[in-house]
VODRENGU-359959 format. One record per atom (N, C-alpha, C, O): residue number from 1; residue in one letter; chain; atom name; x negated, y, z. Coordinates in steps of 0.02 Angstrom, whole numbers. Each point is the difference from the previous one (the first is absolute). Example, Ala and Ser with C-alpha at 12.3 -4.5 7.8 and 13.67 -1.06 7.14 Angstrom:
<rs>
[1,"a","A","N",[-660,-284,390]];
[1,"a","A","CA",[45,59,0]];
[1,"a","A","C",[-45,60,0]];
[1,"a","A","O",[-52,-1,33]];
[2,"s","A","N",[70,54,-69]];
[2,"s","A","CA",[-42,59,3]];
[2,"s","A","C",[39,55,37]];
[2,"s","A","O",[-25,55,8]];
</rs>
This chain:
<rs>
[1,"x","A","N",[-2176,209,8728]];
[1,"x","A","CA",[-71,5,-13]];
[1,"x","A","C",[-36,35,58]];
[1,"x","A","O",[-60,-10,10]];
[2,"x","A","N",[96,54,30]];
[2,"x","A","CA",[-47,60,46]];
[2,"x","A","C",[3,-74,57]];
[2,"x","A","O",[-49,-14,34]];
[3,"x","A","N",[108,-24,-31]];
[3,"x","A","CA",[-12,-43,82]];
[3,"x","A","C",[-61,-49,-23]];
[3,"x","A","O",[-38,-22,43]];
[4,"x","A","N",[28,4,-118]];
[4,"x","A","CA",[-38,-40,-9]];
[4,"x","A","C",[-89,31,31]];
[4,"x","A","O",[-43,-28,34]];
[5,"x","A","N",[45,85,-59]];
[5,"x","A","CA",[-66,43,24]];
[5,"x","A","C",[10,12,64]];
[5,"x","A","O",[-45,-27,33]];
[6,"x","A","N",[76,50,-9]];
[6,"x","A","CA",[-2,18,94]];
[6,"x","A","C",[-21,-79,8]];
[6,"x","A","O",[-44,-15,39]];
[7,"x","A","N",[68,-19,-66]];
[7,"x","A","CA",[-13,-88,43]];
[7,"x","A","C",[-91,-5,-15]];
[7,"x","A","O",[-44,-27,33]];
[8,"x","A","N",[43,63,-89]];
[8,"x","A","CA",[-91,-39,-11]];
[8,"x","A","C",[-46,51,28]];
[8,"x","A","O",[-59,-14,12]];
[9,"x","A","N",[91,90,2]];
[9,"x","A","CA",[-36,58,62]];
[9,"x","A","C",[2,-48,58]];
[9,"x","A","O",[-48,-26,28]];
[10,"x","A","N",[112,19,-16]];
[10,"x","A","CA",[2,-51,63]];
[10,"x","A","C",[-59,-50,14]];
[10,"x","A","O",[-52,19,25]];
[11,"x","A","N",[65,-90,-43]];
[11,"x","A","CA",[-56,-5,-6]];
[11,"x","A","C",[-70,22,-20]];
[11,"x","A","O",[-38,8,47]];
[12,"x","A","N",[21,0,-90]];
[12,"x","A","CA",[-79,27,-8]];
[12,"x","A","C",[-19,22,59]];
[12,"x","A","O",[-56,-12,23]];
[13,"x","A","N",[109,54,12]];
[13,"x","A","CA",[-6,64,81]];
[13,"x","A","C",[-33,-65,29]];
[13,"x","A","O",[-61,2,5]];
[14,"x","A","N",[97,-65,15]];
[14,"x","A","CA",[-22,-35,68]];
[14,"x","A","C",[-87,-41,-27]];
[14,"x","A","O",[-29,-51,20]];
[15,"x","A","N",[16,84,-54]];
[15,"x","A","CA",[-51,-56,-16]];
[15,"x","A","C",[-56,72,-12]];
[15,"x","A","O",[18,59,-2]];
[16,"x","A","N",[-86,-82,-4]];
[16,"x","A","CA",[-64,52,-19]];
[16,"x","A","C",[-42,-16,-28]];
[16,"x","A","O",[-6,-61,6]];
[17,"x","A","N",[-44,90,-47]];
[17,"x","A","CA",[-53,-24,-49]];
[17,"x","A","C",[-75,23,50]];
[17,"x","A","O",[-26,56,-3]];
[18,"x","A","N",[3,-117,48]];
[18,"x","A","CA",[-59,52,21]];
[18,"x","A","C",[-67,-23,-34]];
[18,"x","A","O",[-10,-60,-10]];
[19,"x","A","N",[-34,105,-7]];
[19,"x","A","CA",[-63,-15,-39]];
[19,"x","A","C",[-56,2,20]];
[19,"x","A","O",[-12,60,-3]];
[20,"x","A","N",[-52,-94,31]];
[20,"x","A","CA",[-53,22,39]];
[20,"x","A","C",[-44,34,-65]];
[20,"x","A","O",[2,-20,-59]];
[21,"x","A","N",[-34,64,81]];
[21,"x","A","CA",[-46,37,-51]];
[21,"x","A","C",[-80,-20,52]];
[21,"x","A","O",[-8,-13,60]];
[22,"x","A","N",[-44,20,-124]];
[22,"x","A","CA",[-50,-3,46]];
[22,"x","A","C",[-22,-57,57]];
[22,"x","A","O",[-31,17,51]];
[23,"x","A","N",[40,-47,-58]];
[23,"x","A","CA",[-2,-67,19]];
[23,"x","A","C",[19,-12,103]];
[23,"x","A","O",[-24,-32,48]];
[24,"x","A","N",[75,76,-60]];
[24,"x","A","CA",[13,23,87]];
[24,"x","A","C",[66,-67,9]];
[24,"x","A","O",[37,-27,-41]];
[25,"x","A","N",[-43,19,106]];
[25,"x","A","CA",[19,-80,12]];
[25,"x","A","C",[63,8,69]];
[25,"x","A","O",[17,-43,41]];
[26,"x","A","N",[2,97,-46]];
[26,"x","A","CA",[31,25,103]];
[26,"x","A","C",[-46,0,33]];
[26,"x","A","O",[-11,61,4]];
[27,"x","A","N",[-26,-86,25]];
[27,"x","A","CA",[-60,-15,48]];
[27,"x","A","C",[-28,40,4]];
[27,"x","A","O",[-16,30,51]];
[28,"x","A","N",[0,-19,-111]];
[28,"x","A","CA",[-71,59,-14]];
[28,"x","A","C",[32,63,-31]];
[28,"x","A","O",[52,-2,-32]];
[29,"x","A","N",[-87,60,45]];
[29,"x","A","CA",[10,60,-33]];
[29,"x","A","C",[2,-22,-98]];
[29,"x","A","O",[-46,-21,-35]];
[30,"x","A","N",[123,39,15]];
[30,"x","A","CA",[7,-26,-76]];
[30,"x","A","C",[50,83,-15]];
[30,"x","A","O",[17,46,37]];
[31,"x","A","N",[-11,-63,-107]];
[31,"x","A","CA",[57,56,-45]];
[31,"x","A","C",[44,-48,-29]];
[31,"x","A","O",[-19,-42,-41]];
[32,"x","A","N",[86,49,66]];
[32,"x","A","CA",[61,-36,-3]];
[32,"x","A","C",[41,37,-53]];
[32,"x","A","O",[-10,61,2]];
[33,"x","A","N",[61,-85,-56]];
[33,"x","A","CA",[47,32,-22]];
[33,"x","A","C",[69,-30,13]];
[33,"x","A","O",[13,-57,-21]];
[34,"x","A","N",[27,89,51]];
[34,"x","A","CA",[63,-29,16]];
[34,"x","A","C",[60,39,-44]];
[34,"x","A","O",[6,61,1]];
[35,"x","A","N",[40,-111,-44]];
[35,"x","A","CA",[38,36,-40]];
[35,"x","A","C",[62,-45,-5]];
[35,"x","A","O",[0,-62,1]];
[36,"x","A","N",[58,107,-7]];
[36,"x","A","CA",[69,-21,39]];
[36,"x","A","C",[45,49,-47]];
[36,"x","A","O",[-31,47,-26]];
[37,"x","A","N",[82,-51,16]];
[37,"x","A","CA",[64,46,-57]];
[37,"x","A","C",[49,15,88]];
[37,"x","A","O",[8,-20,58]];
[38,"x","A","N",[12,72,-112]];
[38,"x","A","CA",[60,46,55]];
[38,"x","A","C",[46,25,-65]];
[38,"x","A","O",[-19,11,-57]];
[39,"x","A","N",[87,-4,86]];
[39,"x","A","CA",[26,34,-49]];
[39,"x","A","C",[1,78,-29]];
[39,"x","A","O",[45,21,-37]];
[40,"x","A","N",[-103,16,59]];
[40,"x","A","CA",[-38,49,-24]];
[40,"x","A","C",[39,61,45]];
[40,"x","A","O",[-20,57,-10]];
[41,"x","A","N",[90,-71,74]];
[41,"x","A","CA",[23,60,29]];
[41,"x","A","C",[-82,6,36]];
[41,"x","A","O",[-47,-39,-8]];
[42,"x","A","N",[53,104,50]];
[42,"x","A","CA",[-56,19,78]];
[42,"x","A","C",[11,-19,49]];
[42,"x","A","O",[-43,1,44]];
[43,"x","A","N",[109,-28,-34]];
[43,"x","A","CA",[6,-61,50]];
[43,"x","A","C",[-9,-66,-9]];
[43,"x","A","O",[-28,-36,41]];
[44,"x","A","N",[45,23,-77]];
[44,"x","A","CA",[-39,-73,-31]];
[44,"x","A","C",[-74,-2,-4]];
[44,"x","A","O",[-33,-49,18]];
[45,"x","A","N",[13,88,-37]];
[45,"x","A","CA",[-79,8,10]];
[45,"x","A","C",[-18,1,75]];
[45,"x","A","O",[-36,-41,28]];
[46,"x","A","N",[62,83,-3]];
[46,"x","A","CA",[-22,0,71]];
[46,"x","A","C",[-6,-77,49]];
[46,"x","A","O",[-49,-20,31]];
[47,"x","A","N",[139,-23,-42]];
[47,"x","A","CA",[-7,-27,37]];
[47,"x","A","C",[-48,-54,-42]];
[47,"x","A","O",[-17,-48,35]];
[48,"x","A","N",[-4,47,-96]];
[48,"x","A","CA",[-27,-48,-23]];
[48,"x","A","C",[-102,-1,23]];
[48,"x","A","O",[-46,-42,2]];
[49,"x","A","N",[57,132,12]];
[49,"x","A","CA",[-79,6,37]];
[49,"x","A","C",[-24,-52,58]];
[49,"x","A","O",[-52,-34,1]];
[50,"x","A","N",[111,38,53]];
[50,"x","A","CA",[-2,-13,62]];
[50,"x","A","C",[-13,-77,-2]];
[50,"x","A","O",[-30,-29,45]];
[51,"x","A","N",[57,-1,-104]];
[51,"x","A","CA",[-6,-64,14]];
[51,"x","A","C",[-61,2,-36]];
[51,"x","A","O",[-45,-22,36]];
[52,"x","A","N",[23,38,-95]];
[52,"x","A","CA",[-90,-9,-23]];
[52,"x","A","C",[-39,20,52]];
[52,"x","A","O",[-51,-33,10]];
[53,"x","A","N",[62,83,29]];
[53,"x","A","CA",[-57,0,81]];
[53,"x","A","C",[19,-68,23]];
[53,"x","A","O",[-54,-28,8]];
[54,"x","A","N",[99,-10,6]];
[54,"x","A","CA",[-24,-58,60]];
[54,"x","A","C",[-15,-36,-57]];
[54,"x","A","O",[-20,-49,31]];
[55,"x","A","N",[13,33,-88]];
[55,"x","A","CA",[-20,-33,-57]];
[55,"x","A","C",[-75,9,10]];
[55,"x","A","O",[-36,-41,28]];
[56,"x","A","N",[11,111,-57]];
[56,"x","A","CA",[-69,15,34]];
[56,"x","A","C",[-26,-28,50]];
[56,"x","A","O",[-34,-49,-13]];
[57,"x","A","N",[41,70,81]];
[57,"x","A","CA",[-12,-26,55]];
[57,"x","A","C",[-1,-71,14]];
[57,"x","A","O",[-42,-25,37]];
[58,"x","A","N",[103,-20,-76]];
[58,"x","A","CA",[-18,-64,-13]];
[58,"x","A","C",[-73,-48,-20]];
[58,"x","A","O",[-29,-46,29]];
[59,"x","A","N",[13,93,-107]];
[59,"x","A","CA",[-43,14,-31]];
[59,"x","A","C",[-57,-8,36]];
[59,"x","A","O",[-30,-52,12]];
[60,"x","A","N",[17,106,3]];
[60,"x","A","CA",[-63,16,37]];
[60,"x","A","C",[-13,-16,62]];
[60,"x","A","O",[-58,4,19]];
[61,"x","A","N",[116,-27,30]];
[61,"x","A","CA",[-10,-18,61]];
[61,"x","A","C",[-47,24,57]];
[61,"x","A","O",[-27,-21,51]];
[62,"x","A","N",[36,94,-102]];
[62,"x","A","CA",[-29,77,45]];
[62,"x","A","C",[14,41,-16]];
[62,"x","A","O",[45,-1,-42]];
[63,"x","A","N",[-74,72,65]];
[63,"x","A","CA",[36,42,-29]];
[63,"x","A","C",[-13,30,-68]];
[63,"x","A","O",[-61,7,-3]];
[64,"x","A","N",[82,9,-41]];
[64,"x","A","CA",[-15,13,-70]];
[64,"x","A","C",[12,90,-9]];
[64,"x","A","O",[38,36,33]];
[65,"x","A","N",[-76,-23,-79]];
[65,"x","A","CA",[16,74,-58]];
[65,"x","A","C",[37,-22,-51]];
[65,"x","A","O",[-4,-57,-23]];
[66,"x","A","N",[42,102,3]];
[66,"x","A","CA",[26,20,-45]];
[66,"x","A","C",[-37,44,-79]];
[66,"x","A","O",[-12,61,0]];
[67,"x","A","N",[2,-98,-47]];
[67,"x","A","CA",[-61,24,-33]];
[67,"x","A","C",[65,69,-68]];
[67,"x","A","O",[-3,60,-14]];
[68,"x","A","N",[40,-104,-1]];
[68,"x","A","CA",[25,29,-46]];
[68,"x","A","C",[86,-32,3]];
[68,"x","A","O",[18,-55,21]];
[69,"x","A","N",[24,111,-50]];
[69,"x","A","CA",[81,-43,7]];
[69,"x","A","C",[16,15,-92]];
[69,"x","A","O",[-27,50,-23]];
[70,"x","A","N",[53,-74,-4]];
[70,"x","A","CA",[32,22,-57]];
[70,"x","A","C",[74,-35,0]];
[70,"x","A","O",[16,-46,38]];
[71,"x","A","N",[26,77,-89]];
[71,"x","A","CA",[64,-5,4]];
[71,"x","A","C",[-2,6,-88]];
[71,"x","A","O",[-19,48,-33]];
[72,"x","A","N",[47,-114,9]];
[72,"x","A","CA",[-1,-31,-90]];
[72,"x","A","C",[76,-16,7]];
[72,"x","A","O",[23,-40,41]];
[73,"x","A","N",[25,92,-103]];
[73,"x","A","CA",[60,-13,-22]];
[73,"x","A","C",[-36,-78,-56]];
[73,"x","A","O",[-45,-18,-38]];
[74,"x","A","N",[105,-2,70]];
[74,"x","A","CA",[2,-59,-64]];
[74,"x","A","C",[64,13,-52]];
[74,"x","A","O",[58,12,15]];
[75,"x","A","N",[-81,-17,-68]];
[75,"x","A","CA",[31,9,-64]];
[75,"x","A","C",[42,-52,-23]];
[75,"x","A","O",[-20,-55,-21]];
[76,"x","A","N",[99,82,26]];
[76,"x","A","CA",[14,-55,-53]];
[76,"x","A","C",[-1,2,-81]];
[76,"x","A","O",[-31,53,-10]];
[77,"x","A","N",[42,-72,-36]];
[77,"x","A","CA",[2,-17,-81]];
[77,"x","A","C",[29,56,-37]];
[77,"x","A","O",[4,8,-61]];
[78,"x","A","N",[26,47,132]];
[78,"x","A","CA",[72,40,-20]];
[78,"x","A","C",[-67,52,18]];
[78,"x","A","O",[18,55,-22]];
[79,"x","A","N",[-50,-51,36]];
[79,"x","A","CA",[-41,66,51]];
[79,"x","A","C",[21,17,68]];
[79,"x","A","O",[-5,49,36]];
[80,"x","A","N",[24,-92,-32]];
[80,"x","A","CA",[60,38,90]];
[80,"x","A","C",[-48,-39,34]];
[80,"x","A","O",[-23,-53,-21]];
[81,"x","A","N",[4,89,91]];
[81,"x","A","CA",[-47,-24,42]];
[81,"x","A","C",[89,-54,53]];
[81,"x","A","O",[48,16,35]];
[82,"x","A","N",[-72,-63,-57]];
[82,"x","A","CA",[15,-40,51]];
[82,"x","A","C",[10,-17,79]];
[82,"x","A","O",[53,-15,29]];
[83,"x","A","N",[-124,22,1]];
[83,"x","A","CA",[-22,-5,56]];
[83,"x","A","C",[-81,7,-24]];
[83,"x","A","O",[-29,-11,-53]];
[84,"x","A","N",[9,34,119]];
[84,"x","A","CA",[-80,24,5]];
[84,"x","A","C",[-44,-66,23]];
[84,"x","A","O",[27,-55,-5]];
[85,"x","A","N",[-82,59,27]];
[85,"x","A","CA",[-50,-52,29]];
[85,"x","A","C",[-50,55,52]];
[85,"x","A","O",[-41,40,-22]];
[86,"x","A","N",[54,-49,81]];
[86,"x","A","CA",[-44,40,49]];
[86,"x","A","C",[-49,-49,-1]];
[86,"x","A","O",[12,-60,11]];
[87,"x","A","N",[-105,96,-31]];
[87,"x","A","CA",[-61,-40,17]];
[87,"x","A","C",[-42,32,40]];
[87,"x","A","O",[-22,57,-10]];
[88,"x","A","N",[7,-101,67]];
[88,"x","A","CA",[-21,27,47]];
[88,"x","A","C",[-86,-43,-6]];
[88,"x","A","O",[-18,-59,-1]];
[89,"x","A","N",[-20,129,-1]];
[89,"x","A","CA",[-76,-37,-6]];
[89,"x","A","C",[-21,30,92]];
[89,"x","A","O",[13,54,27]];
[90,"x","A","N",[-61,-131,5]];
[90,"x","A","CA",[-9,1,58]];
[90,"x","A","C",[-70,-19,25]];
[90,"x","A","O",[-18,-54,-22]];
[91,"x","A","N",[-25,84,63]];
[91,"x","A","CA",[-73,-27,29]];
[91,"x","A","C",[43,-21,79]];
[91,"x","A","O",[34,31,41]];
[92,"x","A","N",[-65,-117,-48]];
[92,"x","A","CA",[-5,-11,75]];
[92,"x","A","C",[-47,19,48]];
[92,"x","A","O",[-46,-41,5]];
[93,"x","A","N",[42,94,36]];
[93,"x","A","CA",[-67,-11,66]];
[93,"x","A","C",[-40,-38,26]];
[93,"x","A","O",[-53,18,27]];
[94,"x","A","N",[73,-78,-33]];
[94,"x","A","CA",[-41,-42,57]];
[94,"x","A","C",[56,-11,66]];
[94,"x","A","O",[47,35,19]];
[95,"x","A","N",[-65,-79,-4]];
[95,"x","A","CA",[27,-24,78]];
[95,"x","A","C",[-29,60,37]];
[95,"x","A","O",[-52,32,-8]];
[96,"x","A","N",[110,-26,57]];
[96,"x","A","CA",[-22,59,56]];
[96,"x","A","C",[2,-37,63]];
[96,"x","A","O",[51,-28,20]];
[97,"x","A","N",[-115,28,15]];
[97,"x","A","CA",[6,-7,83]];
[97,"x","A","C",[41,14,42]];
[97,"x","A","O",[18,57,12]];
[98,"x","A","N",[5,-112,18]];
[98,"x","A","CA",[43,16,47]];
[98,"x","A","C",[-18,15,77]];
[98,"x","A","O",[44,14,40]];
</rs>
């Protein structure tokens, strides 16, 4: 049962939920929510940050803020947090001059 769950952390990890808020498009200055599972260690979080920044930056195709981060245990049926969901809420800038 635990390889069955590491397999669906596994996946869920390579994939992301991103959400435009506010009717922001990349192009334009918008509020993005990007949300992704880790298996709830501080290294898993970490390296799972690094990849939501070039996710961001994807995103926005400039440079972005960081508005808010939260970190959600997900529950299983038993109460045992499973694995978490890092959501990362984001304002794009605008294109910057080069």
């Amino acid at each position: 049962m635990k390889g069955v769950l590491g397999l669906i952390v596994l996946l869920a990890g390579c994939s992301s939920t991103i959400a435009s808020k506010f009717g922001g498009n990349g192009d334009s200055p918008g509020i993005y929510t990007i949300t992704n599972l880790y298996d709830g260690s501080q290294a898993s979080k970490d390296r799972l940050a690094g990849w939501m920044d070039t996710e961001a930056q994807k995103v926005c195709h400039s440079p972005y803020s960081l508005i808010s981060e939260e970190s959600v245990p997900v529950i299983n049926r038993l109460g045992e947090a499973t694995f978490s969901r890092l959501v990362w809420k984001i304002r794009c800038r605008g294109q910057v001059s080069e």
